[in-house]
C-alpha positions in Angstrom: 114.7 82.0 161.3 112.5 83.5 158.8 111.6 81.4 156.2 113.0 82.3 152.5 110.6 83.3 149.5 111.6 81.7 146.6 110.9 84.1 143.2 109.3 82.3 140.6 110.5 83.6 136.8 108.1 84.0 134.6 109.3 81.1 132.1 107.4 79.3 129.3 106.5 76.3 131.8 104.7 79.1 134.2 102.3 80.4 131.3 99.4 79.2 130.6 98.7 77.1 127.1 96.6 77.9 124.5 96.9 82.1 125.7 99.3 83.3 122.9 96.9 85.6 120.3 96.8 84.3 116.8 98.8 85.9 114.1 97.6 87.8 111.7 97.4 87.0 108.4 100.0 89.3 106.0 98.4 91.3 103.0 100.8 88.9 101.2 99.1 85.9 102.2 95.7 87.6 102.1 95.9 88.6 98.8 98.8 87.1 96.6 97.8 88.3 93.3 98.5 92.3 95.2 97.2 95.1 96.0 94.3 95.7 92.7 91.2 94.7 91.6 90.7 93.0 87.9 88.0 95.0 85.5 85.6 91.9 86.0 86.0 92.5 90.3 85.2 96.2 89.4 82.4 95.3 88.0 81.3 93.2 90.2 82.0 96.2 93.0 80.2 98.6 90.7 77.1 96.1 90.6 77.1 95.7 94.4 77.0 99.4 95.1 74.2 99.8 92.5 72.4 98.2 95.1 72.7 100.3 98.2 70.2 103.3 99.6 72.4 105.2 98.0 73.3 103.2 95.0 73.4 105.4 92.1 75.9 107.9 94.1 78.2 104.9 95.2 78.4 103.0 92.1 79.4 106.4 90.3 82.2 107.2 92.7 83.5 103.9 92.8 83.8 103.9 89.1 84.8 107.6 88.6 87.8 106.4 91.0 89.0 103.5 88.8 88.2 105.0 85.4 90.7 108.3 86.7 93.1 106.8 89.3 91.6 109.0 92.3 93.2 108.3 95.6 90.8 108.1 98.5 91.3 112.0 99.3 91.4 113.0 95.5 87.6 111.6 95.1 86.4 113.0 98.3 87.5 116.5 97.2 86.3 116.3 93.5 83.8 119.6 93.3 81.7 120.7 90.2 83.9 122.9 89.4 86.0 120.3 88.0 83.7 118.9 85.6 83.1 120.5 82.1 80.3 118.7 80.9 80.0 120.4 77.5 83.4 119.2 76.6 83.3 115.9 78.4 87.0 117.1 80.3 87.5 116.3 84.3 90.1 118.3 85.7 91.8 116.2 88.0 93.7 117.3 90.9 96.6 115.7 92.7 97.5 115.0 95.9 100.9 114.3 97.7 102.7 117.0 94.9 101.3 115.2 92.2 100.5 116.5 88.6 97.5 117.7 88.3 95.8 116.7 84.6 92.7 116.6 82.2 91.1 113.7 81.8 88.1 112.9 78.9 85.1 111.5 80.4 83.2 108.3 78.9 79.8 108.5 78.3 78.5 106.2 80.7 80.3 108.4 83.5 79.3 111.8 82.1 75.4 110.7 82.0 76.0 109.1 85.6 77.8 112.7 86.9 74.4 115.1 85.1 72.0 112.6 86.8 74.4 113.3 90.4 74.3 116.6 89.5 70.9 117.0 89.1 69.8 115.0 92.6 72.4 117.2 94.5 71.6 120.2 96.7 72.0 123.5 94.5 75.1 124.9 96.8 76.8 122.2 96.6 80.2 122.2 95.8 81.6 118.7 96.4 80.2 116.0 94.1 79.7 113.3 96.5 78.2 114.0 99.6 76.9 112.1 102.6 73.9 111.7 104.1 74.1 114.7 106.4 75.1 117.0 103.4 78.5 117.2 103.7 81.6 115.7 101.8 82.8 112.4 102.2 86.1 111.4 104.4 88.4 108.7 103.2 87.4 106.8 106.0 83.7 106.5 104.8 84.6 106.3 100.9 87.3 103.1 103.1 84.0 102.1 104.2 82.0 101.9 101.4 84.4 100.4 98.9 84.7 97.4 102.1 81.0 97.1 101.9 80.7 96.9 98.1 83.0 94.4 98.2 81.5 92.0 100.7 78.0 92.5 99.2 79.9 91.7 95.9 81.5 88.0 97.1 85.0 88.9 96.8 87.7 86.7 98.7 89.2 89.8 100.2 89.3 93.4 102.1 88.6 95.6 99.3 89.6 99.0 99.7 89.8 102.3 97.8 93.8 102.5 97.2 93.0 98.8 95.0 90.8 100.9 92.6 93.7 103.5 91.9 96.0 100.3 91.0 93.0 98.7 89.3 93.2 101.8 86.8 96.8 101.4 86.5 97.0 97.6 85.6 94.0 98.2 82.9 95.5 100.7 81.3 99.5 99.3 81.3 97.5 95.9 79.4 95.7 97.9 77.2 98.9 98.9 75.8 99.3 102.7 77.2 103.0 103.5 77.1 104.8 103.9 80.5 105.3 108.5 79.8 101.4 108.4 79.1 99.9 106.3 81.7 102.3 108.5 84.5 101.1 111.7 83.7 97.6 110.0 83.8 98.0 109.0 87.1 100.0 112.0 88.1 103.2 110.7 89.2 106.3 112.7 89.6 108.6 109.9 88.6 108.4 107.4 85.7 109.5 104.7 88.6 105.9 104.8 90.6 104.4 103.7 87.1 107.0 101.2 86.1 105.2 98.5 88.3 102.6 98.7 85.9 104.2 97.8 82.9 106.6 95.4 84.6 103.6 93.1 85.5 101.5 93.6 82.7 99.4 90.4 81.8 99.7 90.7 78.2 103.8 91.6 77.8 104.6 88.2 76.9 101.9 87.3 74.7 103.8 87.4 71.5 106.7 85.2 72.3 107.2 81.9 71.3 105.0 82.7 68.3 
């Protein structure tokens, strides 16, 4: 008689303990406040950057892309062509069929761009370029903002997209009505700019007085 082989399910009691892989912590719980950087943490990113190989070139893209709202492929793309320096315009162009706009540039960002543009390789087109000459990708701009942000002490993963919302929040508690601050940003719909103005820190500050 042969003997009988006896299979074995692969329950909870057969698996070894301590193997399960650790969960990962949600953005949520990562970052409560959301998905943006105050003007302070910008500053403090700004600072860090300063302080790179290349520090004049990222400090000025990192604060080009929260002064105007760039996404990660909208700063990657900028080329000279977009800058008017005599008039102190930026034209800025849109991605995902957004609208594209003219923005004025402050002076601390127009001196920052004529000392870029005067470092940069004569056929150049982009405005920020790596290393090797070329443009950046998102990724590496991804990269760079992460790094600033580490050098710079903050609690959390910074990354480009928090610079765009940065921009947003500033603007919504500096007053800039809802209309306005969308065509700034270049959204189609007054609904991506409403979270703005909903949590706006200052809203409230005139009740109960």
């Amino acid at each position: 008689m042969k003997p009988q082989l006896r299979l074995i399910s692969p329950t909870l009691e057969n698996c070894a303990v301590g193997t399960r892989t650790p969960r990962r912590p949600s953005n949520a719980e990562m970052r409560p406040r959301g998905e943006y950087l105050t003007a302070s943490e910008v500053d403090r990113l700004v600072d860090a950057a300063k302080r790179n190989r290349h520090g004049h070139r990222d400090a000025t893209m990192i604060l080009l892309c929260y002064r105007h709202g760039f996404r990660a492929a909208e700063i990657c793309d900028l080329r000279w062509n977009q800058i008017t320096f005599d008039e102190a315009r930026i034209h800025v162009k849109r991605v995902k069929r957004g609208t594209p706009s003219v923005h004025p540039l402050q002076g601390d960002t127009l001196r920052a761009l004529r000392r870029l543009k005067r470092e940069s390789p004569a056929h150049s087109d982009f405005v920020f370029l790596t290393e090797r000459g070329g443009p950046f990708t998102p990724t590496g701009f991804a990269f760079l903002v992460s790094r600033a942000g580490a050098k710079a002490g903050l609690p959390f993963k910074a990354h480009p997209h928090m610079l765009r919302h940065a921009c947003g929040y500033k603007l919504a508690n500096d007053g800039v009505d809802t209309r306005s601050l969308s065509q700034y940003l270049g959204h189609r719909s007054l609904q991506h700019t409403a979270r703005y103005t909903e949590l706006a820190a200052n809203r409230f500050d005139d009740f109960w007085r």
